[in-house]
C-alpha positions in Angstrom: -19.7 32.2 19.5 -18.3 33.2 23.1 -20.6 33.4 25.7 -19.7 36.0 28.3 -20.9 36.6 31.8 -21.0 40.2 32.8 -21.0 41.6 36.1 -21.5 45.1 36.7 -21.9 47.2 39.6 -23.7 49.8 37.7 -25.2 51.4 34.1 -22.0 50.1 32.0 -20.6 53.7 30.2 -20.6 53.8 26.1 -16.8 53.3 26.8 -17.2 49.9 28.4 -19.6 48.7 25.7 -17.7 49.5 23.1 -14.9 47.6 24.6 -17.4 44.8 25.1 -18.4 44.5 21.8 -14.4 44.7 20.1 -13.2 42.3 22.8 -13.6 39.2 20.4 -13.2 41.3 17.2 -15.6 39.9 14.8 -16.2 36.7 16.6 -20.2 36.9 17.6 -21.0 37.0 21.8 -23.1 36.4 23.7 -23.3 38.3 26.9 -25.6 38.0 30.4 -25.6 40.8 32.3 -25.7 41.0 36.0 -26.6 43.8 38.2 -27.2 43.6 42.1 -29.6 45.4 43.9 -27.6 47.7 46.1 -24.0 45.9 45.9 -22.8 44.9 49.6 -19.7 45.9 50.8 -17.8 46.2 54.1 -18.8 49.7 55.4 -15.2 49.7 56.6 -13.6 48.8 53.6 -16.0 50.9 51.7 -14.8 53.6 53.9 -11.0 53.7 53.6 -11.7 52.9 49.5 -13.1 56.8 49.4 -10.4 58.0 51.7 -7.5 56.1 49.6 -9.4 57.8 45.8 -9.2 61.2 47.8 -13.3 61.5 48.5 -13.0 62.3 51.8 -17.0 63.4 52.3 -18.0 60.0 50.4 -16.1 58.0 53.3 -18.6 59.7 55.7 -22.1 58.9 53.4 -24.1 56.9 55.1 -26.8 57.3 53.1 -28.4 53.5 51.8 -31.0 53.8 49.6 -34.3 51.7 50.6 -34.3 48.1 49.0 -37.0 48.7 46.6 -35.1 52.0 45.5 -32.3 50.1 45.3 -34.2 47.6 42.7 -35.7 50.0 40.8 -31.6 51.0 40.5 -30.3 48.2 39.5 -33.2 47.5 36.7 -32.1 50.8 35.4 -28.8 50.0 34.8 -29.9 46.4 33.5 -32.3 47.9 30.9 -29.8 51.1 30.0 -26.4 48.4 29.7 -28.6 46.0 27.6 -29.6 49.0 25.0 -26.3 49.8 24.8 -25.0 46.3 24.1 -27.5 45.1 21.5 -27.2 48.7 19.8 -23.5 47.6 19.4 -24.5 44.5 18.1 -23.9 42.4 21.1 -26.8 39.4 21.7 -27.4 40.0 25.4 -29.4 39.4 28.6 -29.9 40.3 31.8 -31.1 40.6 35.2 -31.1 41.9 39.1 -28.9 39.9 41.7 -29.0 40.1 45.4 -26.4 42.3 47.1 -23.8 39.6 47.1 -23.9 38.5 43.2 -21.1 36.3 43.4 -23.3 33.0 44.4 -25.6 33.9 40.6 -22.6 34.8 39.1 -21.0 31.2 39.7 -24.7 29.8 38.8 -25.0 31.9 35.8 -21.7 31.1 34.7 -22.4 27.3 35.0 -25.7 27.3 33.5 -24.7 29.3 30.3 -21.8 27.6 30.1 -19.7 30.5 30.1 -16.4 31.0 28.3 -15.3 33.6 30.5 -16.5 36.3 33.6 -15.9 40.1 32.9 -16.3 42.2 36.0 -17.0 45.9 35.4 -17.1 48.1 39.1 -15.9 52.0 39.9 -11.9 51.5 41.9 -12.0 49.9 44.8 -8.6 49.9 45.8 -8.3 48.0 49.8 -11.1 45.8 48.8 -9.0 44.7 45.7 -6.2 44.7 47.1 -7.1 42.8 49.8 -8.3 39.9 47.4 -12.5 40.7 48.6 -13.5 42.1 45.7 -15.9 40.1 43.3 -13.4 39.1 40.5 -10.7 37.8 43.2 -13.9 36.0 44.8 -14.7 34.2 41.2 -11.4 33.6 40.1 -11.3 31.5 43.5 -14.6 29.7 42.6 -14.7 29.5 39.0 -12.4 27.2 36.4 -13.0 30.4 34.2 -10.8 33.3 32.8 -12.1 36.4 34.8 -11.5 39.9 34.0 -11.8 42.9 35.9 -12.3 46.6 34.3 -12.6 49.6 36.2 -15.8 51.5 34.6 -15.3 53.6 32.1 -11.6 53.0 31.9 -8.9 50.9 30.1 -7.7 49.8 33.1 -7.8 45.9 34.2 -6.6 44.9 37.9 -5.1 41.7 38.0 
């Protein structure tokens, strides 16, 4: 059994579950999911990630939602990526993180004794590149392989 840490920034597509569940072929997993409540990032770098993908009226949103909206969001997309994963035939868990889910990532990770991190988020293009993003962040921290999937996509950035 492989025993994955998941962490997503939102509902994981029928795309990403699917590649979940074939990762390890017929070799059974285990997955805990993490979602934070309203993912933090730099406004700045935020910013000039919408300007780089082209959303220019995104890069000037400064609409937050409330943190109890922002709960209530990230329970959604616990619940909705947990249906999708046990429907596939995936064992899995999950739960809401605060805003900066790296710190229960690395204490998830250690107390499941994880074999590896997968980390599932829209493109964020300066914040990767600039080594900020969660993945980069774990790979630091963590003695773990750690993978990093843009939603919805077959795209990994390294």
């Amino acid at each position: 059994m492989t025993t994955i840490l998941l962490l997503s920034e939102t509902t994981l597509t029928d795309h990403d579950v699917r590649r979940i569940a074939q990762l390890h072929g017929d070799e059974t997993i285990n997955v805990h999911l993490l979602v934070p409540a309203d993912a933090e990032h730099n406004r700045l770098i935020e910013a000039l990630d919408e300007v780089a993908l082209g959303r220019l009226r995104d890069a000037l949103d400064d609409d937050e939602p409330t943190p109890e909206q922002a709960e209530r969001e990230a329970m959604h997309a616990v619940n909705v990526s947990l249906e999708g994963l046990r429907a596939a035939g995936v064992t899995a868990r999950g739960s809401v993180t605060g805003s900066d889910p790296v710190p229960a990532a690395m204490e998830a990770a250690a107390q499941d004794s994880a074999d590896e991190v997968i980390v599932v988020t829209p493109l964020h293009p300066i914040e990767a590149g600039l080594h900020r993003d969660w993945a980069s962040r774990l790979r630091d921290e963590l003695e773990l392989p750690v993978l990093h999937v843009v939603s919805g996509t077959d795209r990994v950035i390294s």
